[in-house]
N, C-alpha and C positions, 0 to 999 in steps of 0.2 A: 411268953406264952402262959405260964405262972398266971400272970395278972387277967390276963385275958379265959382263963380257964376263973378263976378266983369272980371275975363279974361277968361271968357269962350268961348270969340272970336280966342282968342293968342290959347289956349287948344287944340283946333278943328283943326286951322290949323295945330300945331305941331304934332297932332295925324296925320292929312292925309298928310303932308311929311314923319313925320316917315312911315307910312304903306308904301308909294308907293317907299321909300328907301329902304327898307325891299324886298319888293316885288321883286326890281330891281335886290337889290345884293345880294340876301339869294339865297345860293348852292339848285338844282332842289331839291325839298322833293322826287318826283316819283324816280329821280335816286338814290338817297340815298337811299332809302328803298331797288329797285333791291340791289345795293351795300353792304347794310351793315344790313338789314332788316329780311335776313333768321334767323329762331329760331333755335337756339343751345341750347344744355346742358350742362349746367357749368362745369366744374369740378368737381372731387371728384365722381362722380357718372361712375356704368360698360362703356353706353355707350360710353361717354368721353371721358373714359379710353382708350375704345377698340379703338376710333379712331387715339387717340396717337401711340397706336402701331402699327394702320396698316399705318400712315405716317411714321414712322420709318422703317417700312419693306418694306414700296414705294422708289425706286430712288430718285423720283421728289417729295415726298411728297405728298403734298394734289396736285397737280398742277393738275394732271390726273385726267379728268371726263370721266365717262362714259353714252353714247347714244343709245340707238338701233334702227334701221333703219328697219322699219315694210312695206316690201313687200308685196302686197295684189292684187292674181290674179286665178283665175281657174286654173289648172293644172301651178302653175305658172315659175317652173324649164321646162318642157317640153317646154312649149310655148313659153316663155320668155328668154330664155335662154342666146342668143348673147347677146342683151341687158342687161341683169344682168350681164356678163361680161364684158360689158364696163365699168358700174356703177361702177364695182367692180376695173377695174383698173385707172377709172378719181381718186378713192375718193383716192387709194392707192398713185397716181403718183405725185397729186395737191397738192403742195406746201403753196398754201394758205388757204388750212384747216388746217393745222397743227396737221396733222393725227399723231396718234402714234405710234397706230396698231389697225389693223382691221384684224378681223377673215369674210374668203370669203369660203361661204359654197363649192366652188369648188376646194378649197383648204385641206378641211379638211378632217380629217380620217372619216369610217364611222360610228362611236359612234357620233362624232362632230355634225355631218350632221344629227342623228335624233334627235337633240336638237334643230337643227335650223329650220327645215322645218314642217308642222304639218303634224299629219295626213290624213286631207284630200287634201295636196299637196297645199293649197291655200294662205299658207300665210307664210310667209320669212322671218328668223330674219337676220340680221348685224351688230352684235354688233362692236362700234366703240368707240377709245379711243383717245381722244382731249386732247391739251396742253390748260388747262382754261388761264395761266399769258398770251398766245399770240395769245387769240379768247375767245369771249365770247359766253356762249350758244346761245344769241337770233341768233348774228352774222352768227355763224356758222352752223344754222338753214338751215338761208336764202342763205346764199353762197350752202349749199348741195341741196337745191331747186333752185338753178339758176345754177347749175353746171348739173344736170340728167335733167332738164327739157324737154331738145333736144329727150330724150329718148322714152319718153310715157309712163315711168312707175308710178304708181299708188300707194304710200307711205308715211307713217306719222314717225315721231319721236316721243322718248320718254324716257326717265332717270329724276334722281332725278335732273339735273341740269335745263334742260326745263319744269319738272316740278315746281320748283321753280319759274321758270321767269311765269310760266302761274298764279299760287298764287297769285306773287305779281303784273300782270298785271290784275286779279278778284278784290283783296282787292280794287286797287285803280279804279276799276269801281265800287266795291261797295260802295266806299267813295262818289260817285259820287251820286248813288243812296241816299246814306243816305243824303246825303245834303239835295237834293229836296225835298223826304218825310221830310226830320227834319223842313225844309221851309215854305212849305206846311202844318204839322200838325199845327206845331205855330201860322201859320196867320190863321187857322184858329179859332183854341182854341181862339188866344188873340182878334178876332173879336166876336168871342159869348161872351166872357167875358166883352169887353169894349164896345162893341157896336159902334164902330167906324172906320171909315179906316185907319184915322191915325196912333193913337194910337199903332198899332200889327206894325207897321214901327221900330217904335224906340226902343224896344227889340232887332229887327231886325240887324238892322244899330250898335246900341253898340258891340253885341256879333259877329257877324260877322266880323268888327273890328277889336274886341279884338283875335278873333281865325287868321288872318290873321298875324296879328302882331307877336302874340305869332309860329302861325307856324314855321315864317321866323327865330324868334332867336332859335327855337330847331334846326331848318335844322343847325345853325352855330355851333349851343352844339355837334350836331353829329358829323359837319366835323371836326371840329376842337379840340374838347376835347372829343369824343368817346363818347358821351352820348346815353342811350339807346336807342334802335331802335325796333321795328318789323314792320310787316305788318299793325297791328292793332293799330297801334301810332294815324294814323291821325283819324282814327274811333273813338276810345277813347273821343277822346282832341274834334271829331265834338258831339259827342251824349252828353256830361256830359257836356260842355260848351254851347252849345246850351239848355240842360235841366235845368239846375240852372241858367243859365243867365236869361232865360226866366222868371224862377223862383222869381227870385231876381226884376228882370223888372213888373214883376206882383206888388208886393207887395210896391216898392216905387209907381208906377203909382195910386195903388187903394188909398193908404193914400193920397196923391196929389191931386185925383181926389176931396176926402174925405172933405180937406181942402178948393180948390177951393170950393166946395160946400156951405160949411159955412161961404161964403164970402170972404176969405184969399186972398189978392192980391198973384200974383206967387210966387216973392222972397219971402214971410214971407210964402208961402205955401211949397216953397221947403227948408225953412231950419226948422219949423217944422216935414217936413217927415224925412226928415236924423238924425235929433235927436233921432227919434224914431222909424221907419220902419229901416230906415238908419243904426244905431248900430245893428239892429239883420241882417241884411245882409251883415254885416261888419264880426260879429262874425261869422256868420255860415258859409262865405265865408274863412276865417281864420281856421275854424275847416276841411274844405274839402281841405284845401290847405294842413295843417300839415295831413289830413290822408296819399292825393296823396305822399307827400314829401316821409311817411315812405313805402310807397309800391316802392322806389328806395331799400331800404334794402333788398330784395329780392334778390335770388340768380337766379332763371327763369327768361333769358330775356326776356318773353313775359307779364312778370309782373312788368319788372325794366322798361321795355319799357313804362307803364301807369304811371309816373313820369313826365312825358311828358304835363300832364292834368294840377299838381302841379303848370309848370310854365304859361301855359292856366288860370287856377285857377286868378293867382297874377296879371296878366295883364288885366282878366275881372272884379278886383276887380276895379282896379284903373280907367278903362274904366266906371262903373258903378255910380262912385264917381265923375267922369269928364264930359263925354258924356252925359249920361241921365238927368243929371242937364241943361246943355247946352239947351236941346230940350226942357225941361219944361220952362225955362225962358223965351224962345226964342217963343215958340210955345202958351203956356199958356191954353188958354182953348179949342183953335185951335185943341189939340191932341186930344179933344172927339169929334170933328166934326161929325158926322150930329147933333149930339144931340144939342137939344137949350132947352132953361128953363133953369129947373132944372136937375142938371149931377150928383145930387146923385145916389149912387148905391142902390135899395131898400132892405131889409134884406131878406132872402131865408126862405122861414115858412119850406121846405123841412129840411133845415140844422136843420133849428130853434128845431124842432120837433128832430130828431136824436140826439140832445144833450141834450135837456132834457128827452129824454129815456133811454142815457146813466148815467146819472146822478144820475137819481133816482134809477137804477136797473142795477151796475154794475157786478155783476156778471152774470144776465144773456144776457149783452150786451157780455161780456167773451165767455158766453157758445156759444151766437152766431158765436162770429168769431173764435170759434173753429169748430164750426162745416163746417164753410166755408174753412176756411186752413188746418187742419190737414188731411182729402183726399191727395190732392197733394203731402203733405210730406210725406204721408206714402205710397203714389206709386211710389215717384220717386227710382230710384234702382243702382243713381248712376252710369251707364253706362259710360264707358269711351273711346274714341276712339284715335288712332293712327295711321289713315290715312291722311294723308294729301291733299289727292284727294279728301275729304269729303270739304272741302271747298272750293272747285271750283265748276263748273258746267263743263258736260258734251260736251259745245261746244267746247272745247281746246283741240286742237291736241293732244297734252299731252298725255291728259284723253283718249281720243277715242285710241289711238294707245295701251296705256295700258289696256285697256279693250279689245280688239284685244287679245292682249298676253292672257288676264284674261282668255278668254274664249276659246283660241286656245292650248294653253301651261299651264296655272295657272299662275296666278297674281306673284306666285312667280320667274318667269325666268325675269319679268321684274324688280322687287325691291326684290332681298331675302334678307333674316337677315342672318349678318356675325356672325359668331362665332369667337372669337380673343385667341388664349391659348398661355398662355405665359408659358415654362418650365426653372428651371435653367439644367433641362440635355436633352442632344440631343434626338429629334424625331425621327431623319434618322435615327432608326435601331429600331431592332426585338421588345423591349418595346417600345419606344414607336408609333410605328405604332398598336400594339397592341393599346395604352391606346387612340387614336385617333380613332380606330376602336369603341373600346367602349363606347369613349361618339358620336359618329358617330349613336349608335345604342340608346340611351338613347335620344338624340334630336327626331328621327325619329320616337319612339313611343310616341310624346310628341302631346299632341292634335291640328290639324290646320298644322303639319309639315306634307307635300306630299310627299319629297325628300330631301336628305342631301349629299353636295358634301362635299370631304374632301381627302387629300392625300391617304385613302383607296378605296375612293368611287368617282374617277374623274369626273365620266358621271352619278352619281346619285345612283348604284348599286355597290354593296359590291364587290371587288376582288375575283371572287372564288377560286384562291389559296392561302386567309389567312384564310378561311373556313375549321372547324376540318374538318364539311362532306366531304368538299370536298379533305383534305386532305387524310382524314380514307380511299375516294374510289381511292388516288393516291397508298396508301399501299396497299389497297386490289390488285389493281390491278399488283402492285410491285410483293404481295405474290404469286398474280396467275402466273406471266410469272415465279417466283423463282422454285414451286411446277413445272409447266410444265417442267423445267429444270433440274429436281431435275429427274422428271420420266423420260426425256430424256437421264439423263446420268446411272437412273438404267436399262432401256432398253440394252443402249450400255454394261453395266456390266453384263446382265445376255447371253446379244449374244459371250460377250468374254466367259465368265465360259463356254456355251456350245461347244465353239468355241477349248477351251482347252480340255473338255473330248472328241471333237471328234477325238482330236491329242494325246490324250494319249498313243496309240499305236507306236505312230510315236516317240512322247518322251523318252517310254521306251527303241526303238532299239538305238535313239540316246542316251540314256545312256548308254546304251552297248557296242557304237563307244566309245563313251566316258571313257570310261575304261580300252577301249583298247586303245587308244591313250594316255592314262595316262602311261599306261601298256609301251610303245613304244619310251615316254620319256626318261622314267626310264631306258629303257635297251641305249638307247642315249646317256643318262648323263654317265651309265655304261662305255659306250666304250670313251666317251670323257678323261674319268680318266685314261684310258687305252690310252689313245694317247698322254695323258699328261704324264704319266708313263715313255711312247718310243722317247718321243721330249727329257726329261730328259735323256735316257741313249743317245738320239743320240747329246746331248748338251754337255756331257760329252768326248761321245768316238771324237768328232769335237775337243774340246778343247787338247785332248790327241794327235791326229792328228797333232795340231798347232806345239805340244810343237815335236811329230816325227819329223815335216817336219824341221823343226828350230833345231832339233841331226844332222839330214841328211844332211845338209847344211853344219854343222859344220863337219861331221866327212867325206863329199865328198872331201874337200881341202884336208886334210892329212891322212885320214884311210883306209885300204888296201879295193881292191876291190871285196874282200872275204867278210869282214865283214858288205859292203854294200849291197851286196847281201842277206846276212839273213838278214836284215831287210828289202828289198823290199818284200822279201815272207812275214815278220811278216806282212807287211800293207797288203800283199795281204790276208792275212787271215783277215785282218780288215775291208775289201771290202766285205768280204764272210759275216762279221760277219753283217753288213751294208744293206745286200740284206735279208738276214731274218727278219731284223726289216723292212726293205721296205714292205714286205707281211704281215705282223702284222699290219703296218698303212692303207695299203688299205681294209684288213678286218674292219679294224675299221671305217676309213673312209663311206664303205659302208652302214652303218648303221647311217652317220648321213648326213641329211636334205641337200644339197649342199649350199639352198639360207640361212643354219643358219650362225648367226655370228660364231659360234666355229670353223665348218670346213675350212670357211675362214682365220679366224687365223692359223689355222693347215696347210693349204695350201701355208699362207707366212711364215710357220718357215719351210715346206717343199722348196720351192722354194728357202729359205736359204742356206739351207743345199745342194742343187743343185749346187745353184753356189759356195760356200766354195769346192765342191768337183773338179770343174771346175779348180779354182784357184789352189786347189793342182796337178791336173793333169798338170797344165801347169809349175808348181815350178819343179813337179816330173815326168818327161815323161813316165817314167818304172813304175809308178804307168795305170794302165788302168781303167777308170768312166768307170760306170753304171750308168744310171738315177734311182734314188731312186723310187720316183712314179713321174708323171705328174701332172703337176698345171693348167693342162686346164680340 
C-alpha cells in the first residue's frame, strides 16, 4: 500500500489514459448488443431443436425474416385501393429491400384474403419476407417508410426481427435511466451518510471508472472471443458495480474518517484502514468475483451474459485499492468538507438499541423477521412470462402494430408458436396426413390455442373432405344417386316386362311363322339333296357323253355310216333322257330361295352343263341342244 500510496500520481494517470484508450478503441457496446445480444436457447432443449430443423427445411436457412406491414384505414381496400397497389408493386419491384416474397392481398385466393384483412375492413396485413445477411431489420424499416411515404398511407411494422431491435433499443434506454437514478440515489445516500459534498464524489469517480474501463474490455471479449452477451449485460455490470462499489467506498471512507478523527495524519490513516476495513473488502470483493465467474457456467445466455459483472468485479477491485487511496492522500480531510472540528461519526442509539434487543432475545428478534418475510414468500406464485414485449414499453412501433394484430386478428397471426415434427416415414400420404390431422386437433383443444395451421388445416380450419362426417355424407349421398338408379333401372324393367306381355300375342303368331319357316327349310334342304342327287346323275351321264363323243370321233374316220347312225339315235335318247332331269331341277330349283348360296351353286353347275352341251353340239352337229334350264 506504501508503494501504491508513494505513485498514486503515475496510478491516476495511467488509469485515465487507459480509460480514454478503452473508450477510443473498444467495438460500440450498443452495436454489439443489437448484433450479438438477442437471447437464445442453448442447445439440447425442443425449442433449439425445432429451430435446427426448420433451418434445414429453409433454402436459405435462418437468412429469411419475417415482417408484417399493418395497413390501418376505414373501409381501407375500398378507399385505398390504387394506392395499396402501388405500395404493393414498389415493395414487390425495389431491388433494394431485398424482398423475397411478399404475399399482396390482391393477389390472393379468397381464404388468403380473410386472413389478411379484418373484419371491420379497417386494417391490413402484408406479410413480407427479407434477406436479413443483405438488410437489416432497422434498415429496412426506414427504406419501407421512405419508399411509400409519397403515398399517404397510414402503417406500422412488426415481427420478431423489429421487435428485437425495439428490446434492444429500450434496454439500452433503460441503461440510461438506470444510470442517473443509480447516480442520483448514491449522492444522495452517501451525502446523508458522510455529511459532506465531497466525500459521495469519490465512490463516484472510482466506480464509474472502474465500470467504464471494465465495459470497454468485455465489448473486446465479445468481439473478438464471443463472450457472452445480452441485453441486460450492461444493467447487470451498472446496478451490482455501482451497489458494492459504493458499498466497499462506504466502509474504507467511514474507517478513514474514523482514524482522521483520532488524530492519524492521512498516510498512517489510509494504511490502517486497508489493513483492516481494506482485507474485508478485499475478501468480499474476491467472493462476488468467484460467484459472478461461476454463473458463466450456465447454459442460458441471459445468465452466462452476467459474467460480465465478474470481470467489473476485478477491475473495481483494483480501482478500489488504487483510486480511492489516491483521493484520501491527496484530499485528506478535505473529503469531509463542510465539516470542521471534530469529523467523528457519533454512534446511532437507534442501531445501538436494535442490537441489544437482538442479543438478548434472539428468538423473538427471529419471530420478528418472520413475521415481516414470510407473507411475501408465501404469495409469491412464481408466475412466469414469455413475452418479450413485456419488456418494452408501448411507445415502439413494434408494440403498437402488434397490438393492432392483437386486437384485430389475435396476437397470434402476428408471433404464432411453430410446431416442428420430424418423422422417419413420409407425411405426403394417407397416414400421415392422418397423424398431422390428429395432433392438428390435440394442439387446438389445448388452452390459449385459437387456431392451428397445418398441411390439413392451410387457413386454420380442417379440410372437410378428410372429415368421416363429411365423408359418411359423400357416401350417403353416393347411396342416394346409386338407389335412385337402382329404381330407375327397375322402373325401365318393369315397363319392358309389360312391354312384353303386351306383345305376347304378337310373339305367339310369330312363333308360328316360325315354324313354318322351320317347316320351309327342311323341305329346302329336302329338295337341295334332290338337286344334288340329279347334278350326280347329270355328272355322270356328261362324263359318259365325253367318253361317246371321243367312240364317235374315233369310229367317224373308219366305221360305216350305218353304225353312226345308231348311235346319233342312242345320244338322241340321251338328250330325251337330259330333258326329264331338266324338269326335276327346276321343280326343285322352285322351292329354294334364288339369293341362297345353294341355288347358286346349282345354277353354276347348271350353266356347266349348258355349255359342255354347246361344246358337244359343235363336235357333234347331228347331235341337236336343248337348254337344260336357264341361269338367269
Amino acid at each position: 500500500m506504501r508503494a501504491i500510496i508513494k505513485g498514486r500520481w503515475l496510478i491516476t494517470i495511467l488509469w485515465v489514459v487507459l480509460a480514454a484508450v478503452l473508450l477510443i478503441t473498444a467495438p460500440n457496446m450498443a452495436q454489439l448488443t443489437k448484433e450479438k445480444g438477442q437471447i437464445s436457447v442453448p442447445d439440447g432443449y425442443p425449442s433449439s431443436y425445432a429451430n435446427q430443423l426448420l433451418k434445414k427445411m429453409s433454402e436459405n436457412g435462418d437468412t429469411e425474416k419475417s415482417i408484417v406491414i399493418v395497413f390501418q384505414e376505414k373501409n381501407i381496400v375500398k378507399e385505398r385501393e390504387t394506392s395499396l397497389k402501388k405500395a404493393m408493386d414498389i415493395l414487390e419491384k425495389d431491388q433494394d429491400l431485398h424482398i423475397e416474397d411478399i404475399t399482396s392481398y390482391f393477389e390472393a385466393n379468397k381464404d388468403i384474403k380473410k386472413q389478411m384483412l379484418s373484419k371491420d375492413q379497417t386494417t391490413l396485413l402484408v406479410p413480407v419476407t427479407y434477406d436479413s445477411n443483405k438488410i437489416k431489420a432497422s434498415d429496412f424499416k426506414e427504406r419501407v417508410n421512405e419508399k411509400l411515404k409519397s403515398l399517404n398511407l397510414k402503417f406500422e411494422m412488426t415481427g420478431q426481427p423489429l421487435i428485437d431491435d425495439d428490446v434492444i433499443t429500450s434496454s439500452q434506454e433503460g441503461l440510461k435511466k438506470t444510470e442517473f437514478i443509480t447516480i442520483g440515489f448514491i449522492l444522495v445516500v452517501l451525502i446523508l451518510v458522510f455529511r459532506s459534498a465531497v466525500a459521495p464524489f469519490v465512490p463516484l469517480v472510482a466506480v464509474a471508472l472502474s465500470y467504464l474501463v471494465s465495459q470497454s474490455i468485455v465489448a473486446y471479449l465479445v468481439k473478438y472471443v464471443d463472450f457472452p452477451l445480452s441485453t441486460f449485460t450492461q444493467i447487470f455490470m451498472v446496478a451490482i458495480m455501482f451497489g458494492i462499489g459504493t458499498d466497499y467506498c462506504i466502509l474504507l471512507l467511514s474507517r478513514f474518517k474514523e482514524e482522521i478523527a483520532h488524530g492519524k495524519d492521512k498516510i498512517e490513516a489510509i494504511l490502517i484502514t486497508y489493513k483492516t476495513a481494506g482485507k474485508t473488502v478485499l475478501f468480499s470483493g474476491i467472493a462476488v468475483l468467484i460467484g459472478f465467474t461461476c454463473i458463466g457456467l450456465a447454459q442460458f445466455q441471459l445468465y452466462k451474459s452476467a459474467v460480465a459483472v465478474a470481470v467489473g468485479v476485478a477491475v473495481l477491485i483494483v480501482a478500489l485499492l488504487t483510486i480511492v487511496p489516491f483521493f484520501m492522500a491527496v484530499l485528506g480531510k478535505v473529503l469531509f468538507w463542510p465539516i470542521k472540528g471534530d469529523i467523528a461519526h457519533p454512534q446511532s442509539k437507534m442501531w445501538e438499541t436494535a442490537g441489544r434487543f437482538s442479543f438478548k432475545k434472539p428468538l423473538f428478534s427471529l419471530l420478528i423477521v418472520g413475521i415481516i418475510t414470510l407473507p411475501p414468500i408465501l404469495m409469491y406464485k412464481g408466475t412466469l412470462s414469455y413475452n418479450s414485449l413485456d419488456e418494452i414499453g408501448n411507445k415502439y412501433e413494434s408494440v403498437n402494430a402488434f397490438n393492432t394484430i392483437s386486437d384485430k386478428f389475435g396476437p397470434g397471426e402476428a408471433l404464432p408458436a411453430t410446431v416442428v415434427v420430424k418423422s422417419s416415414d413420409l407425411l405426403d400420404n394417407n397416414e400421415g396426413l392422418i397423424a398431422i390431422e390428429k395432433l392438428s386437433r390435440a394442439i387446438e383443444q389445448t388452452d390459449g390455442v385459437s387456431k392451428v395451421r397445418s398441411a390439413t388445416r392451410p387457413v386454420g380450419k380442417g379440410l372437410s373432405d378428410l372429415y368421416v362426417k363429411s365423408q359418411a355424407k359423400e357416401l350417403n349421398t353416393g347411396l342416394d344417386k346409386s338407389n335412385e338408379g337402382l329404381k330407375n333401372i327397375q322402373d325401365a324393367l318393369t315397363t319392358m316386362s309389360q312391354s312384353i306381355e303386351d306383345q305376347t300375342p304378337q310373339i305367339k303368331s310369330s312363333g308360328k311363322g316360325i315354324n313354318k319357316l322351320i317347316s320351309g327349310t327342311e323341305s329346302v334342304q329336302t329338295g337341295i339333296q334332290n338337286v344334288e342327287k340329279s347334278l350326280r346323275k347329270l355328272q355322270n351321264g356328261i362324263d359318259q357323253n365325253k367318253k361317246g363323243v371321243a367312240a364317235i370321233k374315233d369310229e367317224i374316220k373308219g366305221a360305216k355310216k350305218k353304225e353312226l347312225m345308231a348311235q346319233v339315235a342312242q345320244v338322241n335318247q340321251q338328250v330325251s333322257l337330259y330333258k326329264s332331269i331338266s324338269k326335276e331341277l327346276k321343280a326343285a330349283l322352285a322351292q329354294v330361295d334364288t339369293s341362297s348360296s345353294a341355288a347358286a351353286d346349282v345354277k353354276a353347275l347348271i350353266k356347266q352343263a349348258n355349255t359342255q352341251f354347246s361344246t358337244l353340239e359343235k363336235q357333234i352337229p347331228q347331235v341337236k341342244r336343248k337348254s337344260i334350264v336357264s341361269s338367269d
